[in-house]
Structures are given as C-alpha cells and as structure tokens.
PLY file of the C-alpha trace (Angstrom):
ply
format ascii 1.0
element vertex 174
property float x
property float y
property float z
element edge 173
property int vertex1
property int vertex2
end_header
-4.36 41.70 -0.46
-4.31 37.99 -0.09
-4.70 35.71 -2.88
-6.44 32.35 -3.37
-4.21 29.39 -2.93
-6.28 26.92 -4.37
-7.70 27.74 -7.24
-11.58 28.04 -8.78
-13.66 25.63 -6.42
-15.28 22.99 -7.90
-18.72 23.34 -9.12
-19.15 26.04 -6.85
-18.34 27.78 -3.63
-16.35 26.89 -0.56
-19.21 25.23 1.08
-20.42 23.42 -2.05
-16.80 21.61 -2.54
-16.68 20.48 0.90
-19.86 18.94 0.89
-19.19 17.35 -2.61
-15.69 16.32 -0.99
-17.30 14.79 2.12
-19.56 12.80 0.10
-16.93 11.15 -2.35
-14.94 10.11 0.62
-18.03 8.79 2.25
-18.59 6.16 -1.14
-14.98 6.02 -1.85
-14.88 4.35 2.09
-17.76 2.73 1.29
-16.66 0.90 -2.43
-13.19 0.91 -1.36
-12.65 2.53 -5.23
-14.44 5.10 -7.22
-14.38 6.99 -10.44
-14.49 10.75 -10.80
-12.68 13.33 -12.97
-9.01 13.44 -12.28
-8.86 17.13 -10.84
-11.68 16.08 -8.08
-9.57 12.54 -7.18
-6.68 14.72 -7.00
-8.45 17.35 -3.84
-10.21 14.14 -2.56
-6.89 12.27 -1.82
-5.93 14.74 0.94
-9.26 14.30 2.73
-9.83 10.98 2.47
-6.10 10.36 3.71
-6.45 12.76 6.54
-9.89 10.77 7.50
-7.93 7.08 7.25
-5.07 8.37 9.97
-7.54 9.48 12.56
-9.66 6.49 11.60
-6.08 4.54 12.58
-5.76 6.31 15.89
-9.70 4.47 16.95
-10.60 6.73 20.03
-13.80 8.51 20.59
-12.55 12.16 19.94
-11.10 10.61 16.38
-14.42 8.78 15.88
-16.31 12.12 16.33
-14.29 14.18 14.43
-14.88 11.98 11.88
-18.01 11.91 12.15
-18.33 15.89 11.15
-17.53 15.34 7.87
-18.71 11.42 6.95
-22.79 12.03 7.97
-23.29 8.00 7.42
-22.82 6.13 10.52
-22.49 2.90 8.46
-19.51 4.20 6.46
-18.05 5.70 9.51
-18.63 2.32 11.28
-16.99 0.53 8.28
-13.81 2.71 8.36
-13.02 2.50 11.36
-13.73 -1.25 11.96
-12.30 -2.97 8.74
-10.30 -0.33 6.86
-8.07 1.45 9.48
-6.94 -2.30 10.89
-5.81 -3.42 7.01
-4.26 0.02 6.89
-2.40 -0.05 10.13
1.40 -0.81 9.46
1.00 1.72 6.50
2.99 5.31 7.09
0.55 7.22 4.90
-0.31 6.42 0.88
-3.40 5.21 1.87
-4.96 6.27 -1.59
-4.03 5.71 -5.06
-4.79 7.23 -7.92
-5.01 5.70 -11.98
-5.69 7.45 -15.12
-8.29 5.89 -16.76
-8.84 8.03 -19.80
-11.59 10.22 -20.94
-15.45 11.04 -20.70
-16.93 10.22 -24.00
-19.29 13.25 -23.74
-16.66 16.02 -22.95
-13.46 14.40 -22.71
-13.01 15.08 -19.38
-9.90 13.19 -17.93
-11.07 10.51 -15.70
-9.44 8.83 -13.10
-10.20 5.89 -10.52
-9.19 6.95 -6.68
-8.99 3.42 -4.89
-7.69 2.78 -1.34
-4.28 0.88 -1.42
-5.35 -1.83 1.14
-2.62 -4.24 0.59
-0.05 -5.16 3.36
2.86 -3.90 3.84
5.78 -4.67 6.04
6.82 -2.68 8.98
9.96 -1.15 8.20
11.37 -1.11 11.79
11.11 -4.66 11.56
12.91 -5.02 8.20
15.64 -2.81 9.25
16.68 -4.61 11.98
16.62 -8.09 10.02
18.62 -7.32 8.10
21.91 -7.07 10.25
20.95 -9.41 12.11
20.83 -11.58 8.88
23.94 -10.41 7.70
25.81 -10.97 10.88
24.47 -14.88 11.07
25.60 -15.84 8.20
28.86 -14.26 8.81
29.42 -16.41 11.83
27.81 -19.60 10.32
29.88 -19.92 6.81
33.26 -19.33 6.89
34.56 -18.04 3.92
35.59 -20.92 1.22
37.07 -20.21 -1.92
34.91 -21.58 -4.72
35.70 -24.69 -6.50
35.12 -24.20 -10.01
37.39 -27.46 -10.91
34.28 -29.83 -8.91
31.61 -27.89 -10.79
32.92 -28.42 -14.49
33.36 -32.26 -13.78
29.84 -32.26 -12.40
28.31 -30.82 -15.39
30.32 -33.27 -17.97
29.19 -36.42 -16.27
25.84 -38.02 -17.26
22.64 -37.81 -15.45
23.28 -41.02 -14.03
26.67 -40.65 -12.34
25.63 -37.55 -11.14
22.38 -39.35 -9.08
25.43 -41.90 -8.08
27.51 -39.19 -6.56
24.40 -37.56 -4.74
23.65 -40.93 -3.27
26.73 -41.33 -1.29
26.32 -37.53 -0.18
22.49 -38.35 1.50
23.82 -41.58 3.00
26.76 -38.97 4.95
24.50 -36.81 6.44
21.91 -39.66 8.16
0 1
1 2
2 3
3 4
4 5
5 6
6 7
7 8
8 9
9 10
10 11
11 12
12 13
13 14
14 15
15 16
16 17
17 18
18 19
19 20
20 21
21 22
22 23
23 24
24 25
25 26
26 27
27 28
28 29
29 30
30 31
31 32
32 33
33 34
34 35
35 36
36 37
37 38
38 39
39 40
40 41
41 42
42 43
43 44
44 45
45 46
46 47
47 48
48 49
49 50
50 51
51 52
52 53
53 54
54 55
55 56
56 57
57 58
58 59
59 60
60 61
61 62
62 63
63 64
64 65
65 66
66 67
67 68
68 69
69 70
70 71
71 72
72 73
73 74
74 75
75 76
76 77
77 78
78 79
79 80
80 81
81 82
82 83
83 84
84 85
85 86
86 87
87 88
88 89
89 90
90 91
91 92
92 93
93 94
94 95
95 96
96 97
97 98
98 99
99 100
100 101
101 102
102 103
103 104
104 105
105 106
106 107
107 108
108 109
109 110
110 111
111 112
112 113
113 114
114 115
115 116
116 117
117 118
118 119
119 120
120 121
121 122
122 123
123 124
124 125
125 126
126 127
127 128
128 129
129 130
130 131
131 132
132 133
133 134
134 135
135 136
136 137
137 138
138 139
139 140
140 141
141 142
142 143
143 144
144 145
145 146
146 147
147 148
148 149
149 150
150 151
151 152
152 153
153 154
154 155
155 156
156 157
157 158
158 159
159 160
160 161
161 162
162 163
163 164
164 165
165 166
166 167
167 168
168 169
169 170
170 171
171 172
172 173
C-alpha cells in the first residue's frame, strides 16, 4: 500500500493546503516578503519558485497557467510585469528564507520568506571574461622581475623627494 510522502497537511486536507498555499504566494508576490511559520515558508518556496519561472517564460499559456492558482489579476499582472524582468538572469533561488525566531503565544518558529530580487550576473558572461582577461594581460605585460632594491629607497626618502621623483615621471609620459 502506498504511503504519504509528505507528511500531515497543514491545517487540513489536500485541498485546504493548496488553497492556503496559493494565497501566501499571491501576498508574498504582492509584498515581495512575508512572515509565516517556518514549516509553511518551507512548502511555499517550491510553489512560489515554480510560479516565478513560468512567470520568466511571459507567454499566454504561462500567463494562464498561472493564473489557476494566483485568482488576483493584479498580483498576476504584477509578477509577470515587474518581478519576472528583475528575476531574469537568475537560474532559480528566487526565494529566500530567514529565521526570525518565535511566536510569543506558542512559540511557534517563525520565519520571513522574501523574494531575492537582487541582480546577479550572467555566468556565461563571466566565464568567458575571464580568459579573455587572463590572456590580455598575458600579451600586454611581459614578465619583469620585481625590483625590491627601487621600492626600499622609495619608502626611506621623505615625502618631499618622493613628490620630486613623481614629477619628472608625469612630465615623461605628456
């Protein structure tokens, strides 16, 4: 006989915790952070994630599947219009979750869910860089052993003659 994967619902049945789920990513879209018990930010991450990649993909048929579980139109609207482009060189993590401590009345653990709208650089575009950086400054600076005879003398002289020897320097490369 098959088992339950997931658990005891919460507050209820199957039906109930969707609905409840539904609705938390529905204010959590629509105050970009909320606060709930940890266990419920921890099965709302999932869903509100899922909701942010086909908000990212902006057709119709990702608009209207969204639209089966967020009821509002406005928070739908919102999602798809200001939160999916902020999200859009992001490869998932679109949520974040912080401890906050406990409920005076039961000491519940709470927790704030928030979405993680910061940018982030696209890592195709990093990768690359960096050869390329690597290789250019190969081919610019050819290797010189240090002089660490120049740099003692520099830092025994006085401010003064120091300044004096820069001058000289700036008047070279006019």
């Amino acid at each position: 006989m098959p088992k339950p994967n997931k658990g005891p619902r919460l507050g209820g049945g199957p039906a109930h915790e969707r609905l409840m789920l539904n609705q938390m990513a529905s204010q959590l879209f629509e105050h970009k952070r909320i606060q709930t018990t940890e266990t419920k930010a921890k099965r709302l991450q999932p869903v509100a994630e899922r909701l942010v990649t086909f908000a990212k993909r902006g057709d119709l048929h990702a608009r209207r599947r969204v639209m089966r579980q967020i009821l509002s139109k406005d928070v739908v609207h919102e999602l798809f219009t200001e939160i999916a482009p902020l999200v859009e060189n992001r490869e998932g993590g679109y949520t974040r979750i912080v401890k906050t401590g406990f409920r005076k009345g039961d000491n519940a653990p709470l927790a704030v869910i928030e979405l993680v709208l910061e940018p982030v650089a696209p890592k195709a575009k990093a990768k690359a860089e960096k050869p390329a950086k690597k290789a250019a400054a190969k081919e610019a600076a050819p290797v010189e052993e240090p002089a660490t005879e120049e740099v003692v003398e520099e830092t025994t002289e006085a401010p003064e003659a120091a300044e004096a020897t820069e001058a000289p320097a700036e008047e070279k490369s006019e």
